[in-house]
N, C-alpha and C positions, 0 to 999 in steps of 0.2 A: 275775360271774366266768365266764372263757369255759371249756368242757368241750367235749374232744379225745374222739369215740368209738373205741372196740377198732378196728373197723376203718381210721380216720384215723389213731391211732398205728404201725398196724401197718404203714398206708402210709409214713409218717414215718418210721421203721425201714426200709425197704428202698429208699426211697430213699436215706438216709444210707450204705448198706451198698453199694448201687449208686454212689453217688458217691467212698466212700472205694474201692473198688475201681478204679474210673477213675482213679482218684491215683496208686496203687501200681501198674498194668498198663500204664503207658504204655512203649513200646517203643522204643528207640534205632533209626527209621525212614527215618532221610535223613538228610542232610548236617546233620554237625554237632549231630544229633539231634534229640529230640519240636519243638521250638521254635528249630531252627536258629540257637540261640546258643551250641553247646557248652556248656549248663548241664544238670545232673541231679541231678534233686529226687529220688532213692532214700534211701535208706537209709543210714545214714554209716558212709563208707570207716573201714576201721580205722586204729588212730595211725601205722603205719609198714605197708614195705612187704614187706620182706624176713622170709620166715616165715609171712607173713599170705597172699599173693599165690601160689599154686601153678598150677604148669603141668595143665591137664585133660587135654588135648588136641591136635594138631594133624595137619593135614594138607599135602603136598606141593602146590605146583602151579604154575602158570606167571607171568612178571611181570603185576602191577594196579596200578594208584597207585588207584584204586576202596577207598574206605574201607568197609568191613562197615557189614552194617547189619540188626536183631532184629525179628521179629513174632512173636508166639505159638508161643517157643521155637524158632523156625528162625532161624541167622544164615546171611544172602544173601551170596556175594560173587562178584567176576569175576575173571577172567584173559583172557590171549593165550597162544593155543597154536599152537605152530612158527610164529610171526610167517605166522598165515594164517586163524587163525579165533578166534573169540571165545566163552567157555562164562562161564556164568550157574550156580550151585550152591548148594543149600537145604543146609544141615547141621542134624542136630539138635544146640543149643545145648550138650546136658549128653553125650550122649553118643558126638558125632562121624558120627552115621551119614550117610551121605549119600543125603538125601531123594529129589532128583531134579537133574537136571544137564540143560543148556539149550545148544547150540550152531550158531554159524551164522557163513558169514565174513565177514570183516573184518580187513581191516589196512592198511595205509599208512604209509610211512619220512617221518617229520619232516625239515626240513631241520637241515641237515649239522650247521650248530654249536648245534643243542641235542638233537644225537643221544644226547648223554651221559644225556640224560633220558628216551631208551627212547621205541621207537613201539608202544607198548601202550596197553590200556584205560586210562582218567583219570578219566572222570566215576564220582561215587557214585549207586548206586539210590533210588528214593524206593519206598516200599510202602504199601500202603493195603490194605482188610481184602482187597478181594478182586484187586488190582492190583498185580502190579511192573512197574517204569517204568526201563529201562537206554539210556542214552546210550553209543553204541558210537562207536568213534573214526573212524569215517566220517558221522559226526553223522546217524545215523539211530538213532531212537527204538524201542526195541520195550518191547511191553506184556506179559506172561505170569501166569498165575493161581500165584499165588505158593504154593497148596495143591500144587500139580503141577506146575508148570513150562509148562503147556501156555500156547502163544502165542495171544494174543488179537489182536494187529494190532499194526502196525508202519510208519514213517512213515521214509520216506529223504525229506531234507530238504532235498537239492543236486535230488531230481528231483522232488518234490512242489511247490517251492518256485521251482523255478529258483533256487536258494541255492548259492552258492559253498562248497564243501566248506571248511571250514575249514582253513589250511597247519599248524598244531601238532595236528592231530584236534580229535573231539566234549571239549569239557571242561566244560563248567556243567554241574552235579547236577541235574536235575529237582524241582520241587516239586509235590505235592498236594494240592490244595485242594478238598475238597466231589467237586462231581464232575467237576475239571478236573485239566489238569496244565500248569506253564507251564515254561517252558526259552528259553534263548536258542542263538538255533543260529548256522549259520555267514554266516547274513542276518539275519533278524529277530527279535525276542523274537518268540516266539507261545504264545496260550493254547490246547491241546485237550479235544476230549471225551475222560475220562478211558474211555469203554465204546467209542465206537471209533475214537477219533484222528483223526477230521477238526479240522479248524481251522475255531478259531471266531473268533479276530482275527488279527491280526500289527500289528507296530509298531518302530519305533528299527529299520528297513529300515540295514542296514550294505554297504558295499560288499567287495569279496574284496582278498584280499592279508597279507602279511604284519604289515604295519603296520596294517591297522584291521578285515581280518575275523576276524570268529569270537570269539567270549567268552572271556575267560578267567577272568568270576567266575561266583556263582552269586546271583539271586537271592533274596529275603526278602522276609514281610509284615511292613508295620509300619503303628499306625494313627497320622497326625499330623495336628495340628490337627484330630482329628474325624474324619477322611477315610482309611478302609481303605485300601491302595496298594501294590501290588509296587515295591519298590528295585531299578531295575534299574542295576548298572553294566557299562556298556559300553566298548569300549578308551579310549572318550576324553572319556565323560560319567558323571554320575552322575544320575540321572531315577527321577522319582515316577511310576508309568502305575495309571489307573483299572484294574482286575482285571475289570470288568464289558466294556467294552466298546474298549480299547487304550486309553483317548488319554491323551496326554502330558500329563500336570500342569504337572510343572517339568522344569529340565533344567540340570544344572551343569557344566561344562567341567572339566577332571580332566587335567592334562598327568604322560606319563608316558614312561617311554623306548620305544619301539618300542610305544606303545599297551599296554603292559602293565600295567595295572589287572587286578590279580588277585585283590584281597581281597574277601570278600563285603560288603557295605555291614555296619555295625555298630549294632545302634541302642540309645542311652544315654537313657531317656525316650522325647522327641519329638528329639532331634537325634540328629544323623548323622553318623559317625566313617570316614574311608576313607585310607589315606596307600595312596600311589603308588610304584611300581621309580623308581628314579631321579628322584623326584619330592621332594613333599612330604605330610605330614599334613596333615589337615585333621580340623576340626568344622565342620556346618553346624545351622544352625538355619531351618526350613520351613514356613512362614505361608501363611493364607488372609487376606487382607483384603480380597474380592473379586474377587481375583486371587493366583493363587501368586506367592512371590518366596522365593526363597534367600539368606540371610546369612550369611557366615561369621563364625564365632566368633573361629577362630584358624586360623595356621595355623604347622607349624614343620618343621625340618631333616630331622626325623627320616625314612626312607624304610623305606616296606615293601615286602615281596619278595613269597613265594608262603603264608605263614600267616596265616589271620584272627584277630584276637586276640580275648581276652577279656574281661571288665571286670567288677572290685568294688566295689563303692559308688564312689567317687570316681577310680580309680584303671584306667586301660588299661595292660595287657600284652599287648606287642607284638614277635614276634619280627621284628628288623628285618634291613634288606638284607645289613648289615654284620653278621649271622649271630649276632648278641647280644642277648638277653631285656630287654628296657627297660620300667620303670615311667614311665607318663605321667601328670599330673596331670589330670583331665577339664574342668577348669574354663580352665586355661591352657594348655594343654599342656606346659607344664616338665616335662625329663627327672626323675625322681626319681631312679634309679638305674639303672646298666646293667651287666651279666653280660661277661662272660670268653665270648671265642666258644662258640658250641654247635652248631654246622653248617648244614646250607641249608637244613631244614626242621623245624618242629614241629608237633604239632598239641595243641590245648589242652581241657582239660574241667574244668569248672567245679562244685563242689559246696558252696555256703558260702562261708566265706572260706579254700578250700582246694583247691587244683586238680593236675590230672594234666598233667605236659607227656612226648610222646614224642618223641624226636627221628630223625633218620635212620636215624643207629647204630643205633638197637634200646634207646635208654637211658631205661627209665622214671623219671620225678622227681614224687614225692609235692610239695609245696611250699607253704606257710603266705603267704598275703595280710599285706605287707609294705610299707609307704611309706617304710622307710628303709635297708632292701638285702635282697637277694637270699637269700629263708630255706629252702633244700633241708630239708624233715625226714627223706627217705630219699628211694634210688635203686634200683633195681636191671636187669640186663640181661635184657630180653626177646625181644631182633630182632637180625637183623645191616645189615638193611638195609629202612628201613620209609617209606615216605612217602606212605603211606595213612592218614586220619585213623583217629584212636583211635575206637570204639565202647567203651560201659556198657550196664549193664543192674545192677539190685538185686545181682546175684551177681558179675557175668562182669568182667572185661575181655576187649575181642578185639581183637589185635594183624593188622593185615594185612602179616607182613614179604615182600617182593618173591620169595621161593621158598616161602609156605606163611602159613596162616590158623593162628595159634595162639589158642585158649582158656584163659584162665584164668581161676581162682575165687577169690575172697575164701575164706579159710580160718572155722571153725565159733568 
């Protein structure tokens, strides 16, 4: 019989305590959050929302579509101030104080006819222990110590790059990985040194214009067939790139209106979920057999616009072009059901088979995982106008409505 010494239990112990801490601490950090799936492994939401869900907090300030985002009790978030400079703000999560504030300029008028969607900040932060990472809408990258605000370097990417400034601004989220950061800009996907922003590849070189520069998703890791890989999609493709050293795996054609591929790639497994503006849905399935190759599973009608959906065991939820909440089946893609308009944007969170959806309005929807229609368990109004993804955290929700960051708390 094997025997554990005092000291080897007691190691055993603190590691277990060490690792369930790592479970419970994770932080709503970037896009779409800890695993940029819009899933949150906390603590379970209460049955309903209204009563449960109070207001903490908020603050005033200028338009973001910048979704918030949590580290070690500070929630990060941006604005556009008098359409000429751009500000960067630490709050404390419980009690509103504001930490430190970060500004520098920045601005730029989209064209005309999608002026309706505001030429402000877009992209979400990513943060790392000792890194924030903000995409400003002149697609230049800045780094700041997320303890203080203090800038650590910063990367304009039209002059670093000879990169064509993107015609809608900076809009893919950063991600952080180890000790890099990857983004796609208004030329290339490229990977940096997360300490001091030089470039250490580039790759998917785009050209400018309105129809095919500049990103409009954000990329993800996923591991497929074996093989770690950034999903990058770009206006007109969707492409697996080594993380280590750029190079292109695969690469799948993605027709779309005006190159608007906007959804972050989805990943269900090993395959890969993306529908297109004015396009179509698709699944893919990505093999090594010596060579990569791309299979599509399916493909169908359904068209998505600017929300990445979510997905429960079998089933995608996908706010679609046509501005209505669709369950998809993931095996075929057959519509299972579809919603009564909801507006032009939602953003989704995922806990169980139970998810948050917010919509433009300001209208939160608790709603119960359903294959055979549409099951609200509560609603209530939080925003007037929001098209900033939803953040969590164990306690919080935080609403970024377009005049002000509100906090709320689950009730005791």
């Amino acid at each position: 019989m094997n025997r554990c010494s005092p000291a080897s239990l007691l190691g055993f112990a603190l590691l277990a305590v060490s690792l369930t801490f790592q479970a419970v601490a994770e932080d709503w950090n970037q896009w779409r959050g800890p695993s940029r799936d819009s899933v949150w492994e906390g603590p379970e939401w209460p049955e309903k929302l209204e009563g449960e869900l109070e207001l903490l907090w908020e603050k005033p300030l200028g338009p973001s579509y910048s979704g918030p985002i949590v580290q070690n009790g500070l929630v990060f978030t941006t604005e556009t101030v008098d359409k000429r400079e751009e500000v960067v703000s630490a709050f404390d999560v419980n009690s509103g104080e504001n930490v430190w504030r970060k500004t520098w300029e920045g601005s730029m008028t989209v064209p005309f006819f999608a002026s309706a969607n505001g030429s402000w900040i877009r992209a979400t932060p990513a943060v790392s222990k000792d890194a924030l990472v903000i995409e400003g809408i002149l697609d230049v990258l800045v780094c700041l110590d997320p303890a203080t605000g203090e800038e650590k370097w910063r990367v304009d990417f039209a002059k670093s790059l000879n990169a064509p400034r993107p015609s809608f601004g900076g809009v893919c989220s950063p991600i952080i990985d180890g000790d890099s950061v990857y983004i796609q800009t208004g030329g290339p996907t490229v990977k940096l040194s997360l300490s001091d922003g030089s470039v250490i590849w580039k790759t998917l070189e785009e050209g400018g214009g309105m129809m095919s520069g500049g990103a409009f998703s954000s990329p993800v890791f996923a591991t497929i067939d074996g093989k770690r890989q950034l999903l990058v999609q770009t206006r007109t493709e969707l492409c697996g790139v080594d993380p280590e050293n750029g190079d292109v795996l695969w690469r799948q054609p993605i027709q779309a209106f005006r190159g608007m591929n906007i959804l972050t790639p989805t990943i269900i497994g090993e395959r890969i979920f993306t529908a297109a503006h004015t396009g179509r849905s698709h699944l893919f399935e990505v093999k090594n057999d010596g060579n990569w190759a791309v299979k599509e599973l399916w493909n169908e009608k359904t068209q998505g616009y600017m929300s990445s959906p979510i997905v429960i065991e079998d089933t995608i939820y996908l706010h679609a072009k046509n501005q209505r909440l669709v369950a998809m089946d993931v095996n075929d893609g057959s519509m299972l059901w579809s919603s009564r308009p909801m507006g032009k944007y939602q953003s989704m969170v995922r806990q169980g088979k139970r998810f948050l959806i917010l919509d433009e309005r300001g209208e939160l929807m608790l709603m119960r995982h359903n294959r055979e229609e549409m099951e609200v368990i509560d609603k209530i109004k939080v925003a007037n106008d929001s098209w900033a993804h939803l953040a969590v955290t164990d306690e919080h929700v935080i609403v970024r409505d377009l005049e002000a960051l509100k906090v709320f708390r689950f009730g005791e």
